[in-house]
DOTI-949752 format. One line per 10 residues: number of its first residue (from 1); their letters; for each residue x, y, z of C-alpha. Coordinates in nm, 4 decimals, padded with zeros to 6 digits, m for minus. Example, Ala and Ser with C-alpha at 12.3 -4.5 7.8 and 13.67 -1.06 7.14 Angstrom:
! DOTI-949752
1 = as = 01.2300/m00.4500/00.7800 ~ 01.3670/m00.1060/00.7140;
END
This chain:
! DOTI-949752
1 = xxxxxxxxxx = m01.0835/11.3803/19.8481 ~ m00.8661/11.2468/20.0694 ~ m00.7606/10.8683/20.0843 ~ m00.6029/10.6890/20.4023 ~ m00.4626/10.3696/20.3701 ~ m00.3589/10.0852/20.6168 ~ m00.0877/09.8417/20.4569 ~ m00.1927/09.8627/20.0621 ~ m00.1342/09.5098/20.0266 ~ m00.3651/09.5145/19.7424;
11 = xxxxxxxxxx = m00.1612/09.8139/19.6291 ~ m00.2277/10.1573/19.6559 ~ m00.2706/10.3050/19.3167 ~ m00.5560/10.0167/19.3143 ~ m00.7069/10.1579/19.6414 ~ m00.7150/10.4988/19.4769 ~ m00.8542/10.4136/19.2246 ~ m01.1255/10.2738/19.3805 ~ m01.1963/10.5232/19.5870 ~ m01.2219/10.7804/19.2897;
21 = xxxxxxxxxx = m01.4606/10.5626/19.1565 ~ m01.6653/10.4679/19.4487 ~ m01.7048/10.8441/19.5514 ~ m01.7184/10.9528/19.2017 ~ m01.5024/11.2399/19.2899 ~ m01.1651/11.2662/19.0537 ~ m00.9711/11.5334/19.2332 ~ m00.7552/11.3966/19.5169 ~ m00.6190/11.6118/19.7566 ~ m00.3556/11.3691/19.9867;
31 = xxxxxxxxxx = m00.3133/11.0137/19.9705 ~ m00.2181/10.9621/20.3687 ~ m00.0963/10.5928/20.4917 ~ 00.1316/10.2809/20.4170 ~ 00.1824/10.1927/20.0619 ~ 00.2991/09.8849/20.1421 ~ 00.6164/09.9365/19.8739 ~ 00.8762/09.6860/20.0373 ~ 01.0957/09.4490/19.9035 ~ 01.0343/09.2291/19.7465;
41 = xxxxxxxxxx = 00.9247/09.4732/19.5180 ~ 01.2053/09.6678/19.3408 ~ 01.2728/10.0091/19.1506 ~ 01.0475/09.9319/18.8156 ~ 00.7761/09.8135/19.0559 ~ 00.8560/10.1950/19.2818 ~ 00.9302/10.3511/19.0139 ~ 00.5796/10.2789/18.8108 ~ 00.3963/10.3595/19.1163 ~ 00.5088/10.7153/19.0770;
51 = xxxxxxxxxx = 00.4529/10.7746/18.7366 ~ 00.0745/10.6641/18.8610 ~ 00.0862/10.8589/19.1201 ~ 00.2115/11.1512/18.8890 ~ m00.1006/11.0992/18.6747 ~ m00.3149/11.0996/18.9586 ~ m00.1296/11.4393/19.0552 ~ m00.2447/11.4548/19.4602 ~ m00.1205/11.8201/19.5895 ~ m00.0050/11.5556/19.9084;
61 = xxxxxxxxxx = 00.1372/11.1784/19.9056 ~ 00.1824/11.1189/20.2747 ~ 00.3789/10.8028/20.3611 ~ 00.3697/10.6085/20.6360 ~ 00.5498/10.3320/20.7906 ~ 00.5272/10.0153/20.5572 ~ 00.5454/10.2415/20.2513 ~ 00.9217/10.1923/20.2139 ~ 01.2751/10.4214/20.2357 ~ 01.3241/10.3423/19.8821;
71 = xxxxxxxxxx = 01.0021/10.4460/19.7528 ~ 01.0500/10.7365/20.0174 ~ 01.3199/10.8864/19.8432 ~ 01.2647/10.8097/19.4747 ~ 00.9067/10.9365/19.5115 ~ 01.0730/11.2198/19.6827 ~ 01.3444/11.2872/19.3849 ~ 01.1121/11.2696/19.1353 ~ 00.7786/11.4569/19.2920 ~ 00.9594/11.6663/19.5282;
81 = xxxxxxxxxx = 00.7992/11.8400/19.8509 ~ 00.4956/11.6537/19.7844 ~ 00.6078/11.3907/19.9513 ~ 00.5893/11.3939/20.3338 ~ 00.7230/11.1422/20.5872 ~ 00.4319/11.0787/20.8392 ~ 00.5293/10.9202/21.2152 ~ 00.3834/10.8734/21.5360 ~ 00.2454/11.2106/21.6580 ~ 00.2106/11.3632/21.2860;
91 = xxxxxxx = m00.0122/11.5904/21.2744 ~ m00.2334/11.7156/20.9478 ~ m00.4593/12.0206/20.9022 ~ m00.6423/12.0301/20.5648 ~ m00.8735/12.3314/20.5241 ~ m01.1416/12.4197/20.2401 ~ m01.1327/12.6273/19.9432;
END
């Protein structure tokens, strides 16, 4: 599965979640959007998001632009080429297995 997000206001380990459980399928492939990770939200708030996302375990976590530079590079330091900086004109193939 893959998940796009607008602006998780809600947050977006909740909008995964709901998604796995809507679909009913548990393996995500890419989470793809904005995470909505700004201030004033700080490192424990960032910094429990990835250990989420790390349980979770997508192969992708695709940030866009509300997502935040801090949560940028601390997701980035902790789970590595993972996670991809998405702009204008970004482009994403995903093929089957």
């Amino acid at each position: 599965m893959v998940v796009l997000t607008s602006c998780s206001h809600r947050g977006v380990i909740n909008t995964v979640r709901q998604a796995v459980a809507a679909s009913g399928v548990d393996k995500v492939l890419a989470v793809i959007g904005g995470f909505h990770v700004v201030p004033p939200l700080g490192d424990d708030y960032i910094n429990k998001t990835i250990e989420e996302f790390r349980a979770i375990d997508p192969k992708y976590l695709i940030v866009g632009h509300c997502t935040g530079d801090r949560f940028y590079d601390l997701a980035r330091a902790a789970l590595g080429d993972k996670v991809i900086h998405s702009a204008v004109g970004t482009r994403l193939v995903f093929g089957a297995n």
